[in-house]
C-alpha positions as CSV (number, residue, x, y, z in Angstrom):
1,X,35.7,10.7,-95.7
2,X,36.1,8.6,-93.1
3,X,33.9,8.6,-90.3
4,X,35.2,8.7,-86.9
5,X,33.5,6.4,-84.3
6,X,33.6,7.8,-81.1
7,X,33.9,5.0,-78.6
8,X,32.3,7.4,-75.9
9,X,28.9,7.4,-77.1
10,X,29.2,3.8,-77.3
11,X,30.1,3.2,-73.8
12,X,27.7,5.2,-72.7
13,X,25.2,3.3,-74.3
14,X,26.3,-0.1,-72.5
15,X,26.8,1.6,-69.4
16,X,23.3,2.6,-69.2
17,X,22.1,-0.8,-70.5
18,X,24.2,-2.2,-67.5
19,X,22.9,0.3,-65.1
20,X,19.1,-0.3,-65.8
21,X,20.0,-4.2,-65.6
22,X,20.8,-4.0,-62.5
23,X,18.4,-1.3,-60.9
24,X,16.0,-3.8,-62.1
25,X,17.5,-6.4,-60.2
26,X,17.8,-4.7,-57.6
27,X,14.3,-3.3,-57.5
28,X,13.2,-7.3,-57.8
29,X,15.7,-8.0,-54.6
30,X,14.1,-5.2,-52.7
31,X,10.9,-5.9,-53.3
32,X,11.6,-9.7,-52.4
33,X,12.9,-8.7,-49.6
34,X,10.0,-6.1,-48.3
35,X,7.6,-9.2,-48.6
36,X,9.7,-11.2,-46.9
37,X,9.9,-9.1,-44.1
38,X,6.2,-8.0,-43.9
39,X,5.6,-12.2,-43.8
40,X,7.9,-12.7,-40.6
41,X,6.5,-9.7,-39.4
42,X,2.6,-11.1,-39.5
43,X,4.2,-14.2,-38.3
44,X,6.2,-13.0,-35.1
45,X,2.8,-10.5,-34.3
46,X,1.1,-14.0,-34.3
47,X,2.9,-15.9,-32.4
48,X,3.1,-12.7,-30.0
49,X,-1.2,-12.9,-29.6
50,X,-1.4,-16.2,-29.1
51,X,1.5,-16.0,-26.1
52,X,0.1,-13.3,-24.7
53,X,-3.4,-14.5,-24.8
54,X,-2.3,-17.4,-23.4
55,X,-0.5,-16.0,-20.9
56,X,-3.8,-13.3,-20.4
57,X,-6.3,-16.6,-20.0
58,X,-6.4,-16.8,-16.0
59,X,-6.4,-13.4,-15.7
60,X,-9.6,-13.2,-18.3
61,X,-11.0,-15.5,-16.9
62,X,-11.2,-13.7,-13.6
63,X,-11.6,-10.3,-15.2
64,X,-15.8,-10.4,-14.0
65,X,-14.7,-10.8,-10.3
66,X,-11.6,-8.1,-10.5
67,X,-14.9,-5.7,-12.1
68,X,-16.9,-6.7,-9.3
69,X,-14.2,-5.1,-6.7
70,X,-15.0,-2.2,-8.7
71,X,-18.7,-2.3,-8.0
72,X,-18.4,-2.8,-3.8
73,X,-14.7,-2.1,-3.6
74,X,-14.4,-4.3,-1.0
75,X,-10.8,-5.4,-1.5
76,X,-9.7,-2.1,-0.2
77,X,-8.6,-1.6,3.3
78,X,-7.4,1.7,5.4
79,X,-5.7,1.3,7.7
80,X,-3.8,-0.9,5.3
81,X,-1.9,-3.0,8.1
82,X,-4.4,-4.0,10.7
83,X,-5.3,-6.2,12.7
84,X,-9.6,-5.7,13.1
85,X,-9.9,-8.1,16.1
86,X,-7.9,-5.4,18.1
87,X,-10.0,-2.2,17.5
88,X,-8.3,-0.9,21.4
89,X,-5.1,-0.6,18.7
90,X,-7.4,2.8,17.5
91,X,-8.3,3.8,20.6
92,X,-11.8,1.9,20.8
93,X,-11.0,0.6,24.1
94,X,-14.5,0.6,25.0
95,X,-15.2,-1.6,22.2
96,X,-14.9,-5.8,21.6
97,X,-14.5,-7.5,18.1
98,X,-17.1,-10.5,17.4
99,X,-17.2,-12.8,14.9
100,X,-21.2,-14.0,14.1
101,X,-22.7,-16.4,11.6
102,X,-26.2,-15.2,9.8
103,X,-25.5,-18.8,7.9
104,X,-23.3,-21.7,7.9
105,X,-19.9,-21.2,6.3
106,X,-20.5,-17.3,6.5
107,X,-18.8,-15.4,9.4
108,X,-19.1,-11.6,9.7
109,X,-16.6,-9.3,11.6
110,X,-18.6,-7.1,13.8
111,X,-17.4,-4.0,16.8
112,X,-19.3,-3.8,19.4
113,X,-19.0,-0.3,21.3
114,X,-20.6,0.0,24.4
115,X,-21.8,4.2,25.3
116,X,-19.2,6.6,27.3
117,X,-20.0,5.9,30.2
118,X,-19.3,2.3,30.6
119,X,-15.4,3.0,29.2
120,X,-14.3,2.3,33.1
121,X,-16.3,-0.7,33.5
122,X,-15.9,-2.3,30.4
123,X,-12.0,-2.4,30.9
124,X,-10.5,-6.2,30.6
125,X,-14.4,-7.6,29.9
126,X,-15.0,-10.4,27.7
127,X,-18.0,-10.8,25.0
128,X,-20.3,-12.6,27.8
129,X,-19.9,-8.9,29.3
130,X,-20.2,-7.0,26.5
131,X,-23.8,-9.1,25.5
132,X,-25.4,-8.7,28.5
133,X,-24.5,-5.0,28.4
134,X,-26.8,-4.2,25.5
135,X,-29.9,-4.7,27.6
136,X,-29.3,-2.0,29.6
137,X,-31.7,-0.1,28.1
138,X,-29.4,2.3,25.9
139,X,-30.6,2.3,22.2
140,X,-28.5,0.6,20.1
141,X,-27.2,1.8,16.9
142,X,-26.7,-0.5,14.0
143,X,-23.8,0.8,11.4
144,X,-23.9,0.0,8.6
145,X,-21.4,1.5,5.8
146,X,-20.4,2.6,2.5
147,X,-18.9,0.7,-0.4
148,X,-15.3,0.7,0.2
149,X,-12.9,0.0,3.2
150,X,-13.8,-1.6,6.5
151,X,-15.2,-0.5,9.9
152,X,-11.7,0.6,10.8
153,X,-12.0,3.2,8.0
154,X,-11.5,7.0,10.3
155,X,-14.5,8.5,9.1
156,X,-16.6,5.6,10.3
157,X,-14.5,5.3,13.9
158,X,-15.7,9.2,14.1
159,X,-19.4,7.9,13.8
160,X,-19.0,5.3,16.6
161,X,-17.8,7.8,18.3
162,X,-20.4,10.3,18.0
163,X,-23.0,7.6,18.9
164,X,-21.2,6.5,21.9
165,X,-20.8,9.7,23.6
166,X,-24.6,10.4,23.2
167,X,-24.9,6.8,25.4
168,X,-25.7,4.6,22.3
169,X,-24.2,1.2,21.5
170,X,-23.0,0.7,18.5
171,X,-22.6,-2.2,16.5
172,X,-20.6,-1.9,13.5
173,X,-20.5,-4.3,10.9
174,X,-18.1,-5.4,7.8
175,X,-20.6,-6.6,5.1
176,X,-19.5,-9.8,3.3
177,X,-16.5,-9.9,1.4
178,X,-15.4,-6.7,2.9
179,X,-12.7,-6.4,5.7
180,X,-12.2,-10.0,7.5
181,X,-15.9,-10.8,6.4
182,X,-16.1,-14.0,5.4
183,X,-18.2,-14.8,1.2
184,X,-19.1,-12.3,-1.4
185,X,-21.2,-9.2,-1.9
186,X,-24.4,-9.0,-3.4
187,X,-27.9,-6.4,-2.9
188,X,-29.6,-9.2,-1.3
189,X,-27.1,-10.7,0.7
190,X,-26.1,-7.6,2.4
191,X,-29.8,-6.9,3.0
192,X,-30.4,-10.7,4.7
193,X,-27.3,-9.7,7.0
194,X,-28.6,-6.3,7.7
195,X,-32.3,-7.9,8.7
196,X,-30.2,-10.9,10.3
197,X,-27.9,-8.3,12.3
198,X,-31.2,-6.3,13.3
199,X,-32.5,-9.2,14.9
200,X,-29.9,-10.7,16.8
201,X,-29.7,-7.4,18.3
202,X,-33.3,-7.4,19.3
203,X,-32.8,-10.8,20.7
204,X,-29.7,-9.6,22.8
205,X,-31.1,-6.6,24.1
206,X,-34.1,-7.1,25.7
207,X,-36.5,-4.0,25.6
208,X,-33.8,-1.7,23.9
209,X,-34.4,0.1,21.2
210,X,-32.4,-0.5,17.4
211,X,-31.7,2.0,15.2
212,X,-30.1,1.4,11.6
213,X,-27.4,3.9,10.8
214,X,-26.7,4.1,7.2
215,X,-24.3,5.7,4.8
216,X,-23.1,6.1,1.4
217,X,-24.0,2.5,0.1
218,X,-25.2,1.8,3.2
219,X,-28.3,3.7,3.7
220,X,-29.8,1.8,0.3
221,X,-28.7,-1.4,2.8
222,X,-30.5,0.3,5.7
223,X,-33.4,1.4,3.6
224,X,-33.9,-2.2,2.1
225,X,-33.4,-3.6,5.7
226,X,-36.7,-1.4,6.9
227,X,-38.4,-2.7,4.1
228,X,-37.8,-6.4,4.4
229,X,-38.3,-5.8,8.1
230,X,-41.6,-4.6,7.7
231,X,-42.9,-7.1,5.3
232,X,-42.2,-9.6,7.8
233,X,-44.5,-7.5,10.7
234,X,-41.3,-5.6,12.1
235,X,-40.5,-2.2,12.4
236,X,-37.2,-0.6,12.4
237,X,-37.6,1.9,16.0
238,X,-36.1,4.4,13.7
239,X,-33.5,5.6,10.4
240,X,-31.3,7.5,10.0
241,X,-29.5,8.2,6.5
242,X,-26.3,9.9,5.8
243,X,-24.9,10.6,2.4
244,X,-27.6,9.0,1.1
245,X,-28.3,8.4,-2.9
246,X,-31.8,7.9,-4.7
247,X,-31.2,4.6,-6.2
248,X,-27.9,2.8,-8.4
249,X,-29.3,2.9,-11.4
250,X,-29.7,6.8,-11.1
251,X,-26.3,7.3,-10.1
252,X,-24.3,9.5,-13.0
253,X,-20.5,9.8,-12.1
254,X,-19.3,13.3,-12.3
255,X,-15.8,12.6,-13.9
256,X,-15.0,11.3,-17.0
257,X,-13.1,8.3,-15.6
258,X,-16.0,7.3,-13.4
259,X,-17.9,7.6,-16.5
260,X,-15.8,5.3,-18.3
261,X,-15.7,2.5,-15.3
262,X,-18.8,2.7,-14.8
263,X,-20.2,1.7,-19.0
264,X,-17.0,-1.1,-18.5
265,X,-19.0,-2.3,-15.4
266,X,-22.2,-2.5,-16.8
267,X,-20.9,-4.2,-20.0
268,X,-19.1,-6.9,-18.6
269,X,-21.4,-7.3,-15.3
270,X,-24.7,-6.7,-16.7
271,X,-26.5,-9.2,-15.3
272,X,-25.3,-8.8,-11.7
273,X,-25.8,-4.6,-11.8
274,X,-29.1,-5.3,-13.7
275,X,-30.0,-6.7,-10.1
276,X,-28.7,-4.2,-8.1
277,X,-30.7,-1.4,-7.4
278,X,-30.6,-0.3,-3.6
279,X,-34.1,1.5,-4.4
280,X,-33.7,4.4,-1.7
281,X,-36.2,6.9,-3.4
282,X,-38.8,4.3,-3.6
283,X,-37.9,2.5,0.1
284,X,-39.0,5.7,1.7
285,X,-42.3,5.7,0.6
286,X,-42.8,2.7,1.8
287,X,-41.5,3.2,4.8
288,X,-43.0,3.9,8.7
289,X,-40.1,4.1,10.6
290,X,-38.8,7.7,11.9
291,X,-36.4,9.1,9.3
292,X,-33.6,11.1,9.7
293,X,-31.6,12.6,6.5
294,X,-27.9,14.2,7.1
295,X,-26.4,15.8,4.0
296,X,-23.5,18.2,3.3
297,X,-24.4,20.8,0.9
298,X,-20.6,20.2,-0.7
299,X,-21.1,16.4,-1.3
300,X,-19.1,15.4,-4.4
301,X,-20.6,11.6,-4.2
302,X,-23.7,12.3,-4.1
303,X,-25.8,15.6,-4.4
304,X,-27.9,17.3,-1.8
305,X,-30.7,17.3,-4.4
306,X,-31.1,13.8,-4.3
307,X,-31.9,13.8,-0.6
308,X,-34.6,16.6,-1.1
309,X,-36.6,14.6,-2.9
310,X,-36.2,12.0,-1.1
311,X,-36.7,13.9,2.1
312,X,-40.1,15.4,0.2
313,X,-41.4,11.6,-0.7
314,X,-41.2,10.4,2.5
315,X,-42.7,13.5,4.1
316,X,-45.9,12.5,1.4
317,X,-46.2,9.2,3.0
318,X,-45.1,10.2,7.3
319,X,-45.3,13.8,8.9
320,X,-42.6,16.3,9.4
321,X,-42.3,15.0,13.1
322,X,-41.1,11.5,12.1
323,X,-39.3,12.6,8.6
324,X,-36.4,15.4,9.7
325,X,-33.6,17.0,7.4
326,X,-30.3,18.3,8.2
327,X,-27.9,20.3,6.1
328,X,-24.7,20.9,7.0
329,X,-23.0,23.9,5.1
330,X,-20.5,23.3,2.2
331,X,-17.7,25.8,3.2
332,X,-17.4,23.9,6.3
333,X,-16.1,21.2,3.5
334,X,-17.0,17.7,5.2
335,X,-17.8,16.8,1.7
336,X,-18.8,13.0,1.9
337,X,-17.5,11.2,4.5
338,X,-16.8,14.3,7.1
339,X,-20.3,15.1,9.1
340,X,-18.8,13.4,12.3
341,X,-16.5,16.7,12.7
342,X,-19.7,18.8,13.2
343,X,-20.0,19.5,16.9
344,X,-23.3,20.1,16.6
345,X,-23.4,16.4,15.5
346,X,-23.9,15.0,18.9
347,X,-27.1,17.2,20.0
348,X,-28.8,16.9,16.2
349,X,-28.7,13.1,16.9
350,X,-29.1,12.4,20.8
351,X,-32.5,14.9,20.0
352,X,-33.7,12.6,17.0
353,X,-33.3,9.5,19.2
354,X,-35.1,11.1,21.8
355,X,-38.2,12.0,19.9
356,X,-38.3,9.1,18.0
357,X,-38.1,6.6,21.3
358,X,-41.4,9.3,22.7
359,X,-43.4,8.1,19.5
360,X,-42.3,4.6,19.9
């Protein structure tokens, strides 16, 4: 019998055999074509880096000093468009701006406000006027300020205020680097303008008495000034601390992104912050000058218990007639910059200047 080939089965057979053939080839192509692709891709990602690095390399290599703004912040300005040799522009028209040099090459922006009572006289009056003023035996009030903005910042133009209705003068500086302040922040070259400032205004003022008004960042500048004052046989007629923090080193952000800065800081800056203390809680006990502290129980920078220890070591080392504390209440919500709106300000601190000038 004859057998019957069926040409199906054998077509079917070579199709298959085709098919395979060229899956495989196929599979080969693709997989050629995958490597290809992942090598251009490595290559391009390369050549990406390198631009970019190259294009990152100025600003790497100024990455430390962009950090450092975040230590003092004293890039930042408010009012953001002013002019600070015109502070009659925000109405301190009792007040002259002055440029003075602690050192050659170094020129720091300083406001001098005279008290209340001479706004009248010292209309149209030149810095000749404004020098021979301070010796008119009204204390006189050094400023000194926290880490970011400039003396034209509101907060600190309600201060001057505050001191200049109470009959104070008040000189108000812009630490270096900050506002039109001439060089670059450091501890100890904010503490050598401080002690610099402190004397020149003792040479000025004949027989007045000078305070030292610090706050924020500035009282660990105040309290370092008293210090370095006093090693050198000199002390500081009296303090007076607002906002004030125990030392840098001690200082825990409470938010997560302050957090974060801060470790960033202290990676990349470690030397310069390993030398940057501003040592209030120990300052104080070494300190003999009368002491005031001003704190807002609602302070979100730094917290009320810092002061009372601090209050508490200095009343172990002075009496509590020459070490006083003030509180102001949190729901009143002056947080950390706002005890100038207290109108019981004026009295707390024209009675503090008082006593202190009878112990004097």
């Amino acid at each position: 019998m004859r057998k019957r080939v069926r040409p199906t089965e054998h077509s079917d057979g070579e199709n298959v055999s085709s098919s395979s053939r060229m899956q495989t080839k196929t599979t080969v192509c693709q997989e050629k074509k995958g490597l290809a692709s992942k090598f251009w891709f490595w290559v391009k990602s390369g050549a990406f880096a390198l631009c970019a690095i190259f294009i990152m390399m100025p600003i790497l290599e100024e990455l430390p000093e962009i950090i450092r703004q975040r230590v003092y912040y004293h890039r930042i300005r408010a009012p953001f468009v002013f002019d600070l040799s015109h502070p009659a522009e925000l109405a301190l028209n009792h007040t002259i701006n002055m440029y003075l040099e602690p050192e050659e090459g170094i020129s720091l922006g300083i406001w001098h406000t005279v008290p209340d009572d001479k706004w009248k006289e010292a209309q149209g009056k030149d810095s000749a006027w404004y020098h021979s003023s301070l010796k008119d035996g009204s204390p006189v009030i050094i400023y000194l300020h926290g880490k970011t903005q400039t003396r034209a910042a509101k907060h600190r133009i309600g201060v001057v205020n505050v001191l200049s209705s109470i009959g104070c003068h008040v000189l108000s500086m812009d630490y270096r680097g900050f506002g039109d302040s001439t060089g670059k922040p450091t501890e100890e070259v904010l503490t050598e303008d401080a002690v610099w400032l402190h004397r020149w205004a003792k040479e000025h003022s004949g027989g007045s008495r000078v305070l030292i008004w610090g706050h924020s960042l500035g009282t660990g500048v105040a309290t370092n000034t008293a210090v370095r004052l006093m090693e050198q046989g000199v002390l500081v007629d009296a303090v007076i601390l607002e906002g004030s923090f125990k030392n840098v080193r001690m200082y825990r952000p409470q938010n997560p992104f302050d957090r974060y800065s801060q470790t960033i800081k202290r990676l990349i800056l470690r030397d310069e912050l390993d030398d940057m203390i501003f040592p209030n809680d120990e300052n104080v006990k070494k300190m003999r000058s009368p002491l005031l502290f001003l704190h807002s129980e609602d302070d979100h920078l730094t917290t009320l218990r810092n002061a009372e220890q601090m209050y508490q070591a200095a009343l172990n080392v002075q009496d509590d007639e020459r070490v006083r504390m003030v509180t102001f209440e949190g729901f009143l919500g002056y947080l950390h910059n706002g005890l100038y709106k207290d109108p019981r300000l004026p009295a707390i601190i024209k009675n503090f200047v008082l006593t202190t000038e009878e112990m004097s």
